[in-house]
Backbone as numpy.savetxt, mean C-alpha at the origin, in Angstrom:
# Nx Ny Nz CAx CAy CAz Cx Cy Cz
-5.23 -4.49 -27.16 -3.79 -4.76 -27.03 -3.54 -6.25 -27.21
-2.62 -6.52 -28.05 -2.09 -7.70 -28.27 -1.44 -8.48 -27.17
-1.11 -9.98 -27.46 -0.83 -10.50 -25.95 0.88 -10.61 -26.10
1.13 -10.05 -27.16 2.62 -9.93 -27.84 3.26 -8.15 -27.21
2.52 -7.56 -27.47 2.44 -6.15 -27.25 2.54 -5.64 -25.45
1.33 -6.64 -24.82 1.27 -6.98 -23.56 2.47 -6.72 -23.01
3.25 -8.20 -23.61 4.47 -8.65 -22.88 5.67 -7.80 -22.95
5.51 -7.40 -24.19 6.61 -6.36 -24.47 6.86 -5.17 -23.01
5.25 -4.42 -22.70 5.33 -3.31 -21.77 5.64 -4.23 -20.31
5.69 -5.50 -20.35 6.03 -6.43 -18.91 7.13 -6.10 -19.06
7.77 -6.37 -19.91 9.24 -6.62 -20.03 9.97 -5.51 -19.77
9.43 -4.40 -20.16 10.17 -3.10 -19.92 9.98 -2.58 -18.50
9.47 -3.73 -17.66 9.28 -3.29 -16.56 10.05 -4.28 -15.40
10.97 -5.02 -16.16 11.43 -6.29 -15.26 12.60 -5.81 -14.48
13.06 -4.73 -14.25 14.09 -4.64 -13.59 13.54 -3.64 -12.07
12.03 -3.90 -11.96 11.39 -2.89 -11.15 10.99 -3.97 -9.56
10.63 -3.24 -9.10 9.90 -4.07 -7.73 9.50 -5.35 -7.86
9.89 -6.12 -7.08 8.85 -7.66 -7.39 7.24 -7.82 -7.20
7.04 -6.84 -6.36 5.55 -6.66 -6.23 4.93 -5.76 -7.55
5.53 -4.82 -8.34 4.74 -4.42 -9.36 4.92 -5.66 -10.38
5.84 -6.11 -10.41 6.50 -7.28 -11.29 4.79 -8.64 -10.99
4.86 -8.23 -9.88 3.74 -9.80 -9.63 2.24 -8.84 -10.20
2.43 -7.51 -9.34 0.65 -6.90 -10.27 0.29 -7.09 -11.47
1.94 -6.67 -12.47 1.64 -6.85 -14.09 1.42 -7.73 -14.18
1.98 -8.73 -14.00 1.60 -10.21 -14.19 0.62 -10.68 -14.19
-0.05 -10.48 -12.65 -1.69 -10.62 -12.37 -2.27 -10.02 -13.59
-1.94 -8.92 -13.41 -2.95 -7.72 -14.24 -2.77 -8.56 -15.93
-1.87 -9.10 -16.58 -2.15 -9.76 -17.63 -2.89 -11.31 -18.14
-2.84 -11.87 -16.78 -3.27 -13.12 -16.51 -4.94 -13.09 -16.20
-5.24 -12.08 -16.01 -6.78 -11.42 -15.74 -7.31 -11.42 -16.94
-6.38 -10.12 -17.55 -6.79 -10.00 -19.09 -6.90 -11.50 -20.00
-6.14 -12.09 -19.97 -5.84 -12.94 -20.58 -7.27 -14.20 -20.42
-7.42 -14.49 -18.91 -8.67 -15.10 -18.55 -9.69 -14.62 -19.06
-10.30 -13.45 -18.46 -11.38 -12.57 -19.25 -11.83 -12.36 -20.87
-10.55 -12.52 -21.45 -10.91 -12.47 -23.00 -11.33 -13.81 -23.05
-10.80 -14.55 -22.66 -11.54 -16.00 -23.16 -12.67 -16.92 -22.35
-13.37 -15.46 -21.44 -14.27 -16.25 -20.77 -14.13 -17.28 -19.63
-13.40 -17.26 -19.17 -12.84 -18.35 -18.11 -13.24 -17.95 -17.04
-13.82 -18.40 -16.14 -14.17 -18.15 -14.81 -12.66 -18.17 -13.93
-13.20 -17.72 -12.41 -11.90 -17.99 -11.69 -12.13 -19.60 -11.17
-13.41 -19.97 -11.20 -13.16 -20.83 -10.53 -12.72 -22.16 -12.04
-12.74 -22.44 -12.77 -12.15 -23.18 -13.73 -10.80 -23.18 -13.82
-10.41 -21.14 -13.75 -9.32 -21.27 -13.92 -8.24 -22.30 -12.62
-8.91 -21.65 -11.37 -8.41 -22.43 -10.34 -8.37 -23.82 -10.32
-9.23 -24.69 -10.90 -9.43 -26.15 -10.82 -8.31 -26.17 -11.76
-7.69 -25.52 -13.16 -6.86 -26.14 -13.62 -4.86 -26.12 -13.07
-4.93 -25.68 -12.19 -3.92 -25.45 -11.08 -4.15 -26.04 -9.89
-5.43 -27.07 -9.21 -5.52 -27.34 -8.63 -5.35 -26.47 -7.43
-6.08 -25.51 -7.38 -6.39 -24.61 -6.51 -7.86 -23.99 -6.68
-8.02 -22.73 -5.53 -9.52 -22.54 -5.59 -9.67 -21.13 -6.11
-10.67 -20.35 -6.28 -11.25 -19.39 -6.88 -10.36 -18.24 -6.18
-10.26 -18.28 -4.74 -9.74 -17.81 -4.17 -8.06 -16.84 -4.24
-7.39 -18.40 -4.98 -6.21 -18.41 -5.11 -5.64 -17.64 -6.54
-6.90 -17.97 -7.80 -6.75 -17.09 -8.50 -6.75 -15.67 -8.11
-7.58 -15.09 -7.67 -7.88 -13.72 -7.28 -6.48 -13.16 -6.84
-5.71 -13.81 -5.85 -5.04 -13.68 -5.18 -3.91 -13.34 -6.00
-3.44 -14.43 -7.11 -2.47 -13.99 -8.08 -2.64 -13.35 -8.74
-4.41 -12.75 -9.63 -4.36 -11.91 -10.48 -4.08 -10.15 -9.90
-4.19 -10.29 -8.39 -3.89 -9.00 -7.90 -2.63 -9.17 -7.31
-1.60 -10.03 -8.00 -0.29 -9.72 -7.12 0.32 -9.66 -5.61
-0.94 -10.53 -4.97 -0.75 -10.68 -3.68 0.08 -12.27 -2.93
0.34 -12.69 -4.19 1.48 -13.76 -3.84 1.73 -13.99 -4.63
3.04 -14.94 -4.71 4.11 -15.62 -5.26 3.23 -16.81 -6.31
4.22 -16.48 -7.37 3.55 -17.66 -8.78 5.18 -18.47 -9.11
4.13 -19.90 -9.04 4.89 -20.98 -9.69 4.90 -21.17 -10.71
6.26 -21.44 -11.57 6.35 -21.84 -12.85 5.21 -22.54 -13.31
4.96 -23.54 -12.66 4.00 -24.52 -13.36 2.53 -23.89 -13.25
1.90 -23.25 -12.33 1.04 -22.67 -12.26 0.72 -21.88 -13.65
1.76 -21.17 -13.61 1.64 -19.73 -14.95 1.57 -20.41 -16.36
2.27 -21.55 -16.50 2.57 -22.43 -17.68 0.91 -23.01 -18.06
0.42 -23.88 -16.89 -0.73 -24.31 -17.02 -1.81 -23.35 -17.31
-2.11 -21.97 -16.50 -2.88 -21.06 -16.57 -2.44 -20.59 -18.28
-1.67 -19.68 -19.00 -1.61 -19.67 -19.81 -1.60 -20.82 -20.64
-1.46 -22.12 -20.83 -2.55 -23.19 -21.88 -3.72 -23.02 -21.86
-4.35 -22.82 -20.88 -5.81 -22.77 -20.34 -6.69 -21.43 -21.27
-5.32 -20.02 -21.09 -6.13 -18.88 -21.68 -5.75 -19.31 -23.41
-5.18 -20.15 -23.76 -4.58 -20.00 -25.49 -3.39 -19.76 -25.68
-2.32 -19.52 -24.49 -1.21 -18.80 -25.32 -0.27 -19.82 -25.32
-0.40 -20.10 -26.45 0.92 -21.82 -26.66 1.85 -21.41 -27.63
2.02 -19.96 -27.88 3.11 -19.57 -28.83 4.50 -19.82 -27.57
5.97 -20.56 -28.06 6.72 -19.93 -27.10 7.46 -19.05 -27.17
6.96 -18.66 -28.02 7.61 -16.72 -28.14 6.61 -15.63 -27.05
5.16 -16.37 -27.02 4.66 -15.10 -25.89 4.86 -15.99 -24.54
5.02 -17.07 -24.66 4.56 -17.85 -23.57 6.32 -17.19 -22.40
7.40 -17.80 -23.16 8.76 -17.48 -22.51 8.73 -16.24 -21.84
8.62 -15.12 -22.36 8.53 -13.91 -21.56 7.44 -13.71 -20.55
6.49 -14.16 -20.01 5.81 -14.11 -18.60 6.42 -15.08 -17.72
6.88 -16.52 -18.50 7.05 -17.57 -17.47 8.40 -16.75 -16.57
9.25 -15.94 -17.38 10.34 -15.49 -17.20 9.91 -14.55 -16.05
9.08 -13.42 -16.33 8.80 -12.58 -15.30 8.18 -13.15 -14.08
7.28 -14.05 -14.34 7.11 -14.76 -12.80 8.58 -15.42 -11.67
9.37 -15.92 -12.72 10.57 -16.28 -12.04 11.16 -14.83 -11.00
11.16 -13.53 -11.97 11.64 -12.95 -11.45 10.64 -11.97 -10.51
9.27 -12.04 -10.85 8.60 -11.75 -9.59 8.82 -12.30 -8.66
9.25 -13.34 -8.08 9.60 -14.24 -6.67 10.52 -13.91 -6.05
11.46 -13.24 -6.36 12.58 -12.68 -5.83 12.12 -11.70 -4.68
12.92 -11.91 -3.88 12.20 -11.70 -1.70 12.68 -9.75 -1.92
11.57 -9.11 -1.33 12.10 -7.78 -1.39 12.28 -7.50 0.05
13.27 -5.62 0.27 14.34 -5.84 1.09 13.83 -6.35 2.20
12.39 -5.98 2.96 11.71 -6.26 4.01 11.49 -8.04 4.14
12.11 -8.68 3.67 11.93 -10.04 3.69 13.18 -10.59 5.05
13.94 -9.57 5.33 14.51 -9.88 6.82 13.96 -9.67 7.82
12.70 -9.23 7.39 11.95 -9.06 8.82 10.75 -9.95 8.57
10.73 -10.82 7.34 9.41 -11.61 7.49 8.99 -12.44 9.06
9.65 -12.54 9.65 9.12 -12.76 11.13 8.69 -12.31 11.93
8.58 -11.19 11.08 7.78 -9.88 12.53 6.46 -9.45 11.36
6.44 -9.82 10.24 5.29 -9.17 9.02 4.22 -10.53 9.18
2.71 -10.38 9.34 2.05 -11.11 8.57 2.16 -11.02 7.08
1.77 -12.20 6.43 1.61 -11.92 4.70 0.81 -10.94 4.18
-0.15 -10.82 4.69 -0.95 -9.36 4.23 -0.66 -8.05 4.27
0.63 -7.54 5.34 0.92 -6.61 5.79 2.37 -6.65 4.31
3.11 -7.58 4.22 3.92 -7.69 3.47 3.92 -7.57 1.91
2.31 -7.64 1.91 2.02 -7.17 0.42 1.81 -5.56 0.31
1.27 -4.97 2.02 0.90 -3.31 1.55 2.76 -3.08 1.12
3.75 -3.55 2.06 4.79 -2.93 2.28 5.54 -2.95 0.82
5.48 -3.70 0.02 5.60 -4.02 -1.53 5.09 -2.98 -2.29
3.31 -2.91 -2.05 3.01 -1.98 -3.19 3.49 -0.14 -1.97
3.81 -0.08 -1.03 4.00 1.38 -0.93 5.52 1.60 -1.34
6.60 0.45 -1.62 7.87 0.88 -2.11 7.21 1.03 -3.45
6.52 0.24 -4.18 5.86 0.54 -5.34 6.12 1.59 -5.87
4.79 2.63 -5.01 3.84 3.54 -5.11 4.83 4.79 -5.68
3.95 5.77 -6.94 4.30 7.14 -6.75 3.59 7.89 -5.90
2.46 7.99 -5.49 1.92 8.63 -4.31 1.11 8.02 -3.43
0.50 8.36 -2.54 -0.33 7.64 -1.07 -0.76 8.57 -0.42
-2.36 8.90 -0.82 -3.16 9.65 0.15 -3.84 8.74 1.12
-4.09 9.47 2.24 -4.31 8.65 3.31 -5.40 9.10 4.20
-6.34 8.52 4.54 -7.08 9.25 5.78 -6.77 8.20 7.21
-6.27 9.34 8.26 -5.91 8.70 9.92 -6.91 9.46 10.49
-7.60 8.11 12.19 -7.90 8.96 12.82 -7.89 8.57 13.94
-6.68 7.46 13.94 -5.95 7.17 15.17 -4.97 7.72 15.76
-3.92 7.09 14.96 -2.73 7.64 14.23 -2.04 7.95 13.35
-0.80 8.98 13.86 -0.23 9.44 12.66 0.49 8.40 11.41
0.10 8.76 10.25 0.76 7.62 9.77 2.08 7.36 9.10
1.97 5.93 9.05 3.38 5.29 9.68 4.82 5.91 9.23
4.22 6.58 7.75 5.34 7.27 6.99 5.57 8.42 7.77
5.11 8.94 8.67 5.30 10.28 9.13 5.83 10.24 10.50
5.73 8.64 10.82 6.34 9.06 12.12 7.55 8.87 12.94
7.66 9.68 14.28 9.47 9.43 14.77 9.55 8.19 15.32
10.64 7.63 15.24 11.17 6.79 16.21 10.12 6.35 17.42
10.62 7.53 18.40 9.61 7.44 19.67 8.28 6.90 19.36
7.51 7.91 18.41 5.95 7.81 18.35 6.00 6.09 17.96
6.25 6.32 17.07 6.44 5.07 16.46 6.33 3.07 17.46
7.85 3.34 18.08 7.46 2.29 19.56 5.95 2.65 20.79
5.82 3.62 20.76 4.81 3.93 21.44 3.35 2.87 20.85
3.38 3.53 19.49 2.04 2.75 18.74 2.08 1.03 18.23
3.86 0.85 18.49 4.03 -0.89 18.49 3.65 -1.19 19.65
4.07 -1.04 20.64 3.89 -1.23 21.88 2.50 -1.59 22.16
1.65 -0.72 21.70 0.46 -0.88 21.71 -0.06 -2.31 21.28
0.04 -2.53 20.55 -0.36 -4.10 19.66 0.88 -5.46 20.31
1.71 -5.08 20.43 2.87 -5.67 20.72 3.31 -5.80 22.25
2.69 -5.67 22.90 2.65 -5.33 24.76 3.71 -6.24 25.34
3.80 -8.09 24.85 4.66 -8.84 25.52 5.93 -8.87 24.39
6.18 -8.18 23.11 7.53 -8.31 22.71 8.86 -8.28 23.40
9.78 -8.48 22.77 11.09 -8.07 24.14 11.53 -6.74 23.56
12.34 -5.98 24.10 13.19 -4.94 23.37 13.73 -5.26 22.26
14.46 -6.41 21.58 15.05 -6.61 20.76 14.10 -6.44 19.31
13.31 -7.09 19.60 11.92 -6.96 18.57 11.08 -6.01 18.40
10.85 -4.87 19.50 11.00 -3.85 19.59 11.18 -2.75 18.40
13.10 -2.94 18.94 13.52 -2.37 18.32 13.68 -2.50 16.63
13.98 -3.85 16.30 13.43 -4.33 14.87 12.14 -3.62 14.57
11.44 -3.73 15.02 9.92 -2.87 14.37 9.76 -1.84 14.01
10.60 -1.26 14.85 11.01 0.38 14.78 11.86 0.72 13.72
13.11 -0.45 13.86 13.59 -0.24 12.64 12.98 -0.32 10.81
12.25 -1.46 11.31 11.05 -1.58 9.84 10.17 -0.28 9.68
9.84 0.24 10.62 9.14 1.50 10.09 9.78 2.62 9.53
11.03 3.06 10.25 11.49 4.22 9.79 12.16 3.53 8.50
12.62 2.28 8.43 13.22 2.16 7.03 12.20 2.44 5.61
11.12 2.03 6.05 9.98 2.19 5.04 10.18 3.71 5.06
9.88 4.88 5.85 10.02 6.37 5.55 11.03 6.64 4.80
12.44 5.49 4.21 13.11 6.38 3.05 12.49 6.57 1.63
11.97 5.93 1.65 11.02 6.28 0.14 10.29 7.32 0.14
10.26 8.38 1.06 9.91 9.86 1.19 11.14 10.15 0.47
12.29 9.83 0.54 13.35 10.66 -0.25 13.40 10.62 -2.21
12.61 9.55 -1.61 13.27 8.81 -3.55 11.91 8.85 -3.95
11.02 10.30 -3.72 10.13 10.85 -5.22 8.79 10.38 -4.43
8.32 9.64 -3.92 6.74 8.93 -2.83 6.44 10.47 -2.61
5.25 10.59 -2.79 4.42 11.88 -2.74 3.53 11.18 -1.89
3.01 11.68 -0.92 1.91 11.45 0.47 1.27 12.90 0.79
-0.18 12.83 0.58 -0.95 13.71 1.34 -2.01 13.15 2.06
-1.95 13.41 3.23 -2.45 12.81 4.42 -3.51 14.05 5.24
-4.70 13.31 5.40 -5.62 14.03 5.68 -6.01 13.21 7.62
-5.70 13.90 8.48 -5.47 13.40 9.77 -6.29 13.62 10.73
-7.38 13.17 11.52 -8.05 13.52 12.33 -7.50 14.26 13.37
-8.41 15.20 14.49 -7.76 15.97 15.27 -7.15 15.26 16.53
-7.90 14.40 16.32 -7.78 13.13 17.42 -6.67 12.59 17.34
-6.26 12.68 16.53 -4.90 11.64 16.38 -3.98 12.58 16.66
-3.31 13.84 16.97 -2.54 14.85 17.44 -2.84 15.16 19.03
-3.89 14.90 19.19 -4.59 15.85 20.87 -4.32 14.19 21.24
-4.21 12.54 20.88 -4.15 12.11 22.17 -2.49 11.83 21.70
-2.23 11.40 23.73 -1.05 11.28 23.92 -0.43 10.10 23.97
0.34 10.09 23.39 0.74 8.61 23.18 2.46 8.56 22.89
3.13 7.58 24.16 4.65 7.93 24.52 4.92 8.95 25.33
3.84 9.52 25.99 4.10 10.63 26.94 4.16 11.88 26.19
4.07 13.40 27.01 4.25 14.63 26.49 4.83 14.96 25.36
6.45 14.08 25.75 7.08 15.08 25.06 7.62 14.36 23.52
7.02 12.28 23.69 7.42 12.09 22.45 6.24 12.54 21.78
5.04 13.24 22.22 4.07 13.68 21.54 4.06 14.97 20.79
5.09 15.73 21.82 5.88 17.33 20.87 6.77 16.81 20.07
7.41 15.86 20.45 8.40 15.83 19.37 7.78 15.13 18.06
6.63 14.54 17.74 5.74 13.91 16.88 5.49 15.20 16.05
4.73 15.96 16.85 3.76 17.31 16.34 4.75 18.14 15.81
6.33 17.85 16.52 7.25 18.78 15.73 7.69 18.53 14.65
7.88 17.40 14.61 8.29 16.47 13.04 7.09 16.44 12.03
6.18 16.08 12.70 4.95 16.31 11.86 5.01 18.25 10.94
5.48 19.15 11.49 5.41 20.27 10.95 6.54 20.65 10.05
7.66 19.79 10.48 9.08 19.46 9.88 8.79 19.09 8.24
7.85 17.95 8.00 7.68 17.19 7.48 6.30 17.94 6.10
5.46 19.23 6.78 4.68 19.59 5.90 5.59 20.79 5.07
6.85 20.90 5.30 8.05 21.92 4.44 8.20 21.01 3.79
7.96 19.66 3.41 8.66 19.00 2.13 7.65 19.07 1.07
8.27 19.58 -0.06 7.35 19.38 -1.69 6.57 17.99 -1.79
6.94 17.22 -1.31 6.33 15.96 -1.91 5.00 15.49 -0.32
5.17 16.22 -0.02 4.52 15.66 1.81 3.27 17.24 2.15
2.16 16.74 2.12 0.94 17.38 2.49 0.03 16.74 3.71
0.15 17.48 4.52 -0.81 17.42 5.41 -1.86 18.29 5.71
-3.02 17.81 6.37 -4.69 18.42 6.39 -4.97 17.35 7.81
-5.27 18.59 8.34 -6.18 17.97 10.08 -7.49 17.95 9.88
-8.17 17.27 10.19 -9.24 17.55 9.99 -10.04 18.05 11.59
-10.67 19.39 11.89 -10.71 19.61 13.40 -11.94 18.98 13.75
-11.89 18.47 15.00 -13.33 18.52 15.58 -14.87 18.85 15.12
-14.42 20.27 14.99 -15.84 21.40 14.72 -16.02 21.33 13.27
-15.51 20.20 12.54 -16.79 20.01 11.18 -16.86 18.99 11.26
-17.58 18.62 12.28 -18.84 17.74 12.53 -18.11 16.53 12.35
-19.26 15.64 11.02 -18.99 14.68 10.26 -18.77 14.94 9.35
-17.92 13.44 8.71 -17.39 14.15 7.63 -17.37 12.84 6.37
-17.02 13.13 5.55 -17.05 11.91 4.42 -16.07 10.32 4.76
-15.55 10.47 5.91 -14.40 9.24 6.14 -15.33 8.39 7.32
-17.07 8.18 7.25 -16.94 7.83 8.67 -16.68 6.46 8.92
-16.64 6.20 7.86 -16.19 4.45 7.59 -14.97 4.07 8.40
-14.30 4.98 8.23 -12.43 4.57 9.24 -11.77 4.82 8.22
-10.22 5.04 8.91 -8.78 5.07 7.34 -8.98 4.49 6.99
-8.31 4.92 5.36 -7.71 4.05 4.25 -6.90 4.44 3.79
-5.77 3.57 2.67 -5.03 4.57 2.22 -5.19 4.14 0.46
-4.98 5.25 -0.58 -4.82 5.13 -1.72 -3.63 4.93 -2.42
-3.25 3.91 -3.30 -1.54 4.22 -3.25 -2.22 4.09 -4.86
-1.44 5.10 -5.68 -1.14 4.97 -7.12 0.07 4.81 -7.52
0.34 4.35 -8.66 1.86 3.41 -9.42 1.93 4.22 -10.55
3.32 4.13 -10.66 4.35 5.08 -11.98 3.25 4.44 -13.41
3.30 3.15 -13.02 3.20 2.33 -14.72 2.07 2.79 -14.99
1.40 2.69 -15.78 -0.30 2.86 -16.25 -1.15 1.86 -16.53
-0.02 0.73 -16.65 -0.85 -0.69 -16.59 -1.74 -1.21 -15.06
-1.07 -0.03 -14.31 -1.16 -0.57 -12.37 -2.78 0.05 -12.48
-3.63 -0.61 -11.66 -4.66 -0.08 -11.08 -4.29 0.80 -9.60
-4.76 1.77 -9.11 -5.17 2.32 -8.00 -5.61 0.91 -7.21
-4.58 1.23 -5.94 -5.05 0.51 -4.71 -5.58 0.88 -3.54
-6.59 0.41 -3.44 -7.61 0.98 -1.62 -7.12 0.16 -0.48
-6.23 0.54 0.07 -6.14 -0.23 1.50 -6.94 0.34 2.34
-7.29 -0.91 3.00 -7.98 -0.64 4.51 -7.36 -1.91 5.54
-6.91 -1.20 6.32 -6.39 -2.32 7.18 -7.17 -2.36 8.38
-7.10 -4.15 9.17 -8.13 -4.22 10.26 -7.06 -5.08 11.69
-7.93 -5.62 12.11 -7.28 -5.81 13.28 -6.10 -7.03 12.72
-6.39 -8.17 12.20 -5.65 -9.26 11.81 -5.67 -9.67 10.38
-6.17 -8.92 9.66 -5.89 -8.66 7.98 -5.92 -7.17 7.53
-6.13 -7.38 6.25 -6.23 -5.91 5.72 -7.03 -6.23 4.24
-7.82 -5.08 3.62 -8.71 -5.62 2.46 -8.06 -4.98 1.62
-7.57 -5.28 0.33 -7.23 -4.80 -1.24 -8.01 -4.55 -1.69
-8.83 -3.43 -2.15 -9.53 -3.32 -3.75 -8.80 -2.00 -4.97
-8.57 -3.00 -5.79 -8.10 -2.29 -7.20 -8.94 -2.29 -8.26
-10.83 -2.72 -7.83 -11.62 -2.13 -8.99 -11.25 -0.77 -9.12
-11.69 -0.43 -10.38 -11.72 1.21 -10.62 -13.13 1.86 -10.00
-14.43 0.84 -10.03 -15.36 1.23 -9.41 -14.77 2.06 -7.64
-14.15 1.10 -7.02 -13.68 1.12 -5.83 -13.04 2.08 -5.71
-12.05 1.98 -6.42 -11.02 3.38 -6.09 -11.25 4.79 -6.63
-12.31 4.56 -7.45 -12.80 5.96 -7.69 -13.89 6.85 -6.47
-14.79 5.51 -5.74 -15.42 6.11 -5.30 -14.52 6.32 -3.77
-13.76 5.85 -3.09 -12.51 6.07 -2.29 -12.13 7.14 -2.70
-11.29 7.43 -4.01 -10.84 8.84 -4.32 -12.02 9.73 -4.12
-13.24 10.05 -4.25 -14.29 11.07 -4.36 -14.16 11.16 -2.84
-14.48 10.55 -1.85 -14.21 10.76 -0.65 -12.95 11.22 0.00
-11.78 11.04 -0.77 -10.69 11.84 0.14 -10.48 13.37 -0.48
-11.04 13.40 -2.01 -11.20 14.42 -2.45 -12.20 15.24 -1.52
-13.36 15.19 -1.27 -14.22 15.25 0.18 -13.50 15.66 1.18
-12.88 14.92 1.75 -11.76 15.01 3.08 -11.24 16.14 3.08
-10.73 16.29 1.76 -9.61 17.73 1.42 -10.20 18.68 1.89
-11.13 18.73 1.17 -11.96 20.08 1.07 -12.65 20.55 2.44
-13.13 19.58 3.41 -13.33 19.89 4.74 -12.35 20.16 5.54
-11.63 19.42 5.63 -10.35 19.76 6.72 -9.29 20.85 6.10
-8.87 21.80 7.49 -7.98 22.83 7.19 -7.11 22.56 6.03
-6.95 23.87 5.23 -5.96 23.78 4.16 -4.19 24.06 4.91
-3.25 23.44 3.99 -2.15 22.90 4.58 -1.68 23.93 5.36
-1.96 25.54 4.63 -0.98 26.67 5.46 -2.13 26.12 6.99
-2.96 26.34 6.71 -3.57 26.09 8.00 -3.74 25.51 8.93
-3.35 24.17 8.88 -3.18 22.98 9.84 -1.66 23.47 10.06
-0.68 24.16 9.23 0.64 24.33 9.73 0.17 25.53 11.11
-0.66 26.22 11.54 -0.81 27.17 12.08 -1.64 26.35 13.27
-2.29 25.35 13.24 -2.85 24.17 14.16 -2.09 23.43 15.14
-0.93 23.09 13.95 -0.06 22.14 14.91 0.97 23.15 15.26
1.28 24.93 14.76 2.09 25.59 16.23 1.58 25.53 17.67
0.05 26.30 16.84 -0.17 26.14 18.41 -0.43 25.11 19.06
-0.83 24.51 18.84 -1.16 22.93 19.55 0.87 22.29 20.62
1.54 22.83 19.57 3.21 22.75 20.20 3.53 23.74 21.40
2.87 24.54 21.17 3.07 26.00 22.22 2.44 26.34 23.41
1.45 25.38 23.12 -0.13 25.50 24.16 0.40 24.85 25.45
C-alpha cells in the first residue's frame, strides 16, 4: 500500500473517534518507520523523546504534536506536501478531548485510553472473575465495586463515577456487541448487600435477552480452566486497518497489546473459555436459580 493510498483510507475515517483517529495514525507512522528501517529509538531521538514515547504514539495511546508528526514524517521520507498535509491534519484532529474528558479528574491516563478504544470498539469479549463487568452493571453494583477502590471519596464523586460508568453502557445501544465469559465467583459473592446483588443477577439476565450481549458463567466444577492468568478483555474495531486489542488491567496501570501474535493467542483462550463454561441458554438457567435460591 502506497503512503498516498494510506492517507486516503485515514481520511475517510476523520469524522470518527479521536482515539481510532490517533490508532490510524499510529498504525501509519509504524508502517511508515518500519519500511525504512528506523528504530524506535532514533525515531524518538529525532523528537527529542525516548523509545518509549514512540511506542506510545504508534499505538494511539496519546496525544501528537504538530511538530512531532512533521519531524517524524521527514525522518520516514515523506516530504511530498500533498501526503505530508493530510496526516499533519488528522493529528490536529486526533487531539480533540472525547466526551469522558469531563471527568478527566476522576480517570488516570491509562484508564482513559481503554475508555476511547471501547467507544471505539465493534465488539468486546471479556473474561471476569471478580466482577461483573463494567458494561453490565447497575447503578447499585456498580458504587458498591467503586467504593471498593475509592473508600475515602465523598458522595459527590461517588456519584460522578457512577455516572461515568453507566454512561459508558450506552454504547450497548449503538451496535457494541459484548460476550462475556464470567466466573462463578463473581455472581455467588456479595457485594452492596443481598439485594443490590439480586438486583445485579436480575439485570444480568435482563441483559442476556439482548442480540448483541452474551453471557457464559463459568461454574466452579470445571476445575481449571484456560483464563488462569486473570481477566482480560478483547476489543475489535469496525476499520480493518485497527489491530485487535488485549487489555489487561492491574492495580495502578493497565497493559495494551495489539501484536497479532498477542491477540491471537488471547483469542484461542477465550475461544477455550467458551467452550468450558455453560452455554448461554444455560447460564440463563444458573442465574434463575441462583435469583430464587
Amino acid at each position: 500500500m502506497s503512503a498516498q493510498s494510506a492517507e486516503g483510507q485515514l481520511l475517510r475515517h476523520s469524522p470518527g473517534s479521536p482515539t481510532v483517529l490517533r490508532i490510524l495514525l499510529g498504525t501509519q507512522l509504524r508502517r511508515l518507520r518500519t519500511e525504512q528501517g528506523i528504530s524506535r529509538e532514533d525515531a524518538g531521538y529525532s523528537i527529542r523523546a525516548s523509545h518509549a514515547k514512540i511506542s506510545r504514539l504508534e499505538l494511539g495511546q496519546v496525544s501528537f504534536k504538530q511538530r512531532d508528526v512533521a519531524d517524524l514524517l521527514t525522518l520516514y521520507g515523506v516530504t511530498d506536501p500533498a501526503e505530508r498535509e493530510p496526516l499533519l491534519a488528522l493529528a490536529k484532529q486526533a487531539n480533540a478531548p472525547g466526551w469522558w474528558h469531563q471527568y478527566g479528574d476522576l480517570l488516570p491516563s491509562w484508564f482513559e485510553v481503554y475508555i476511547g478504544l471501547e467507544g471505539a470498539a465493534s465488539s468486546i469479549r471479556t473474561y471476569e472473575n471478580q466482577f461483573v463487568p463494567g458494561l453490565l452493571q447497575t447503578p447499585a453494583y456498580a458504587r458498591a465495586v467503586i467504593e471498593l477502590a475509592h473508600e475515602k471519596a465523598s458522595r459527590a464523586e461517588l456519584d460522578r463515577r457512577v455516572t461515568l460508568r453507566t454512561t459508558r453502557q450506552k454504547r450497548l445501544e449503538s451496535g457494541l456487541t459484548i460476550w462475556a465469559v464470567i466466573d462463578e465467583a463473581v455472581v455467588r459473592r456479595t457485594l452492596g448487600g443481598p439485594e443490590t446483588m439480586r438486583g445485579q443477577i436480575a439485570h444480568l439476565l435482563d441483559m442476556t435477552a439482548e442480540r448483541n450481549i452474551t453471557v457464559q458463567i463459568m461454574p466452579f466444577d470445571r476445575g481449571g480452566h484456560a483464563a488462569a492468568g486473570g481477566p482480560f478483555s478483547i476489543l475489535r474495531f469496525p476499520e480493518r486497518e485497527l489491530p485487535d486489542v488485549v487489555y489487561m488491567e492491574q492495580l495502578t496501570s493497565a497493559l495494551y497489546l495489539d501484536k497479532s501474535a498477542d491477540s491471537d493467542q488471547y483469542m484461542e483462550v477465550m475461544d477455550r473459555l467458551s467452550i468450558q463454561a455453560e452455554e448461554p441458554k444455560a447460564t440463563r438457567r444458573f442465574l434463575e436459580r441462583l435469583i430464587s435460591g
